[in-house]
C-alpha positions as CSV (number, residue, x, y, z in Angstrom):
1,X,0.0,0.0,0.0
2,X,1.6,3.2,-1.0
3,X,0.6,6.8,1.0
4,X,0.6,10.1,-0.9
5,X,0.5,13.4,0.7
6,X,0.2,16.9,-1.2
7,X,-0.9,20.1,-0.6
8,X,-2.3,22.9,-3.1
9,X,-2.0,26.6,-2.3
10,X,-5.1,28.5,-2.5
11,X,-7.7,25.0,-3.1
12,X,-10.3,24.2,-1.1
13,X,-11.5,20.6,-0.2
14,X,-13.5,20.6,-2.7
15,X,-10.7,20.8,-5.2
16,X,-8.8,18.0,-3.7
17,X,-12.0,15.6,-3.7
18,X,-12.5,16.8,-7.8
19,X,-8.6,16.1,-8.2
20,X,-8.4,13.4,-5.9
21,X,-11.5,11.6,-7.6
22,X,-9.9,12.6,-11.6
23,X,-6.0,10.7,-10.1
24,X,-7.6,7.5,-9.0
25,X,-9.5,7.3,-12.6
26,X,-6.8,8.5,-14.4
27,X,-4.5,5.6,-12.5
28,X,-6.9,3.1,-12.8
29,X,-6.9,3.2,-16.7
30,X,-3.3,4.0,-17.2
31,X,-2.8,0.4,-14.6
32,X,-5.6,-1.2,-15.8
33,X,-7.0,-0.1,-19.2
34,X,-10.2,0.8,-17.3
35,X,-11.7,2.6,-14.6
36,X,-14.3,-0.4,-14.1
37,X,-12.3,-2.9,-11.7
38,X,-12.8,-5.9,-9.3
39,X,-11.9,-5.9,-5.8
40,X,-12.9,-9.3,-4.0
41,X,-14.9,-10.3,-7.0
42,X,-17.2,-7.4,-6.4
43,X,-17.5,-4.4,-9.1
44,X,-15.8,-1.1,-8.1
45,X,-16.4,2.0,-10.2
46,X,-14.3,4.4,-10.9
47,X,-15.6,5.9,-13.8
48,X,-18.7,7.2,-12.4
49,X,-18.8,10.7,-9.9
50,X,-18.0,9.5,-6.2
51,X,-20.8,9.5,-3.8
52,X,-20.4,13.0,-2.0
53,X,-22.0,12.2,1.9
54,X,-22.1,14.2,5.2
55,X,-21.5,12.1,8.1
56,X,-25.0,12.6,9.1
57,X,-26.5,11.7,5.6
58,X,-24.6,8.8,5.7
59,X,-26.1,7.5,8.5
60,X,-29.8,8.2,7.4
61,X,-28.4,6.4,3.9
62,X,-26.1,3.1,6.0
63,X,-27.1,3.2,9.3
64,X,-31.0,3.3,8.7
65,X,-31.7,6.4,10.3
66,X,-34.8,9.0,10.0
67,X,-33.4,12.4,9.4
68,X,-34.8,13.3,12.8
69,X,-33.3,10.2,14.4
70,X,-29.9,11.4,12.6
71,X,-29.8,14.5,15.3
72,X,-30.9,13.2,18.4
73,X,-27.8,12.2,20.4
74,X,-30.1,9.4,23.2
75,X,-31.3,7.2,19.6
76,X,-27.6,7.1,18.6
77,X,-26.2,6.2,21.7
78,X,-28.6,3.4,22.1
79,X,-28.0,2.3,18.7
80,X,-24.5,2.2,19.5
81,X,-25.7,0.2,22.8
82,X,-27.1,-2.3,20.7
83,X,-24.5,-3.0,18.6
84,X,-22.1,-3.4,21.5
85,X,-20.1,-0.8,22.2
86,X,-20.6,1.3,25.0
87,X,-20.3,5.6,24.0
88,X,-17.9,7.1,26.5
89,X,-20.2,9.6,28.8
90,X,-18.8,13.0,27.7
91,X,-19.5,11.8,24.2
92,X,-21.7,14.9,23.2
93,X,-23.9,14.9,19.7
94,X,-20.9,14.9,16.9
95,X,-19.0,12.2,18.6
96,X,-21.9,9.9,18.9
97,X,-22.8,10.1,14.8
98,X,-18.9,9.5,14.6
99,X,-18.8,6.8,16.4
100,X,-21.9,5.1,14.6
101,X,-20.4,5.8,11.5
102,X,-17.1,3.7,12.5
103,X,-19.4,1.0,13.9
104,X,-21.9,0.8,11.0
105,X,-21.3,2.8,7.8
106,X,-17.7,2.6,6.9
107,X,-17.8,-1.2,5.9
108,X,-21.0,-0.2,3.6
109,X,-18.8,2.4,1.6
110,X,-18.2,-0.1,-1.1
111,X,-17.9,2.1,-4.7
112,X,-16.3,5.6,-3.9
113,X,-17.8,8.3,-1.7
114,X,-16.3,10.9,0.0
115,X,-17.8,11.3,3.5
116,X,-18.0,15.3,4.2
117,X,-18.7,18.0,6.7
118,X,-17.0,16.3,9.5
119,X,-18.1,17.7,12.8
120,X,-15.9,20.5,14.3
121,X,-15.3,18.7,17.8
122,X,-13.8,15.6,15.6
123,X,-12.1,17.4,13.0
124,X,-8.8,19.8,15.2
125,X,-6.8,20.4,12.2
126,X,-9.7,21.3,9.4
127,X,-10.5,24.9,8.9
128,X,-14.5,25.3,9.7
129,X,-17.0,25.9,6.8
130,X,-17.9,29.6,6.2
131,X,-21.4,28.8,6.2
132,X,-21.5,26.3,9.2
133,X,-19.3,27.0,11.9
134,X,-20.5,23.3,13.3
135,X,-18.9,21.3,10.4
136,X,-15.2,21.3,8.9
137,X,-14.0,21.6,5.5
138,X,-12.8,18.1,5.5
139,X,-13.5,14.8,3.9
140,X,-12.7,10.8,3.6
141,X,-12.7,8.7,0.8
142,X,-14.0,5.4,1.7
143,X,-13.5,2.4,-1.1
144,X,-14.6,-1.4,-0.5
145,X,-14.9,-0.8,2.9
146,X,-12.0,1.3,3.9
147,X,-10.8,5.0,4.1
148,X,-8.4,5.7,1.2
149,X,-7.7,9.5,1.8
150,X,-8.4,11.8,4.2
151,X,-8.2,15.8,3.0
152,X,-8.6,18.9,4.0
153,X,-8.6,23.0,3.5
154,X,-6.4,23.8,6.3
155,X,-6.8,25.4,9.8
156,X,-4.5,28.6,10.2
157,X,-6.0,30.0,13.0
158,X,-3.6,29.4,16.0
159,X,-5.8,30.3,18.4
160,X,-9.0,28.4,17.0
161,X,-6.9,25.2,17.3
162,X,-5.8,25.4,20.4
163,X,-9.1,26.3,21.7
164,X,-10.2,23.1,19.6
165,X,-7.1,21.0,21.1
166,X,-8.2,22.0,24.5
167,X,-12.1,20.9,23.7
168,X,-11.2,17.1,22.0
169,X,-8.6,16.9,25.4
């Protein structure tokens, strides 16, 4: 398994999912002759857009939540109950639909999608969205089951990250 890193002056996350998404085609076909593959004898497409998902979509989408249900911190944490696992107690709203996710959704991600708007309180080093302070300006891309890259449009704000250090500690 090989690890890239890059960064891009003056992009957004959004234009490192759209480049992201074009590299793994374009690899694909130069490797492969196709961006239509086989991964464990199941189909993975590459040649269609990725799946774009919030972490709360994904849940109403994977995890077989109602919208409401999606927001309401005592259904998650006895979902996560009866799967098994057992929510830490200061485990507020955002780390609950995190923690779901992990325990349910991440082994559905099968053909590409990029999870999105990560919650704030799980997200230290992404910078938050301009129109929702709550979420971050980060993604995931999940692929037969498993993350595959993790961007996004960085956090310069000293001061913000600490404060967000000092929350998550």
């Amino acid at each position: 398994f090989t690890m890239m890193e890059f960064y891009a002056a003056y992009w957004n996350h959004h234009d490192l999912m759209d480049f992201t998404e074009a590299l793994l085609r374009h690899a694909a076909r130069m490797a492969t002759g196709s961006a239509s593959l086989t991964y464990a004898g199941k189909p993975v497409e590459l040649d269609k857009p990725f799946t774009r998902l919030s972490v709360r979509e994904s849940l109403v989408v994977h995890a077989g939540l109602t919208e409401a249900e999606s927001t309401d911190a005592a259904v998650i944490h006895a979902r996560l109950r009866s799967l098994g696992e057992e929510p830490p107690a200061h485990w507020k709203l955002a780390q609950l639909q995190f923690g779901l996710f992990e325990a349910v959704v991440e082994e559905k991600l099968w053909q590409p999608t990029f999870i999105i708007d990560y919650p704030v309180e799980v997200s230290p080093l992404a910078r938050a969205s301009d129109t929702n302070p709550a979420i971050t300006e980060r993604f995931e891309l999940f692929i037969t089951g498993r993350e595959y890259g993790n961007g996004f449009s960085e956090l310069n704000d000293a001061e913000d990250q600490a404060a967000r250090f000092q929350s998550q500690a």
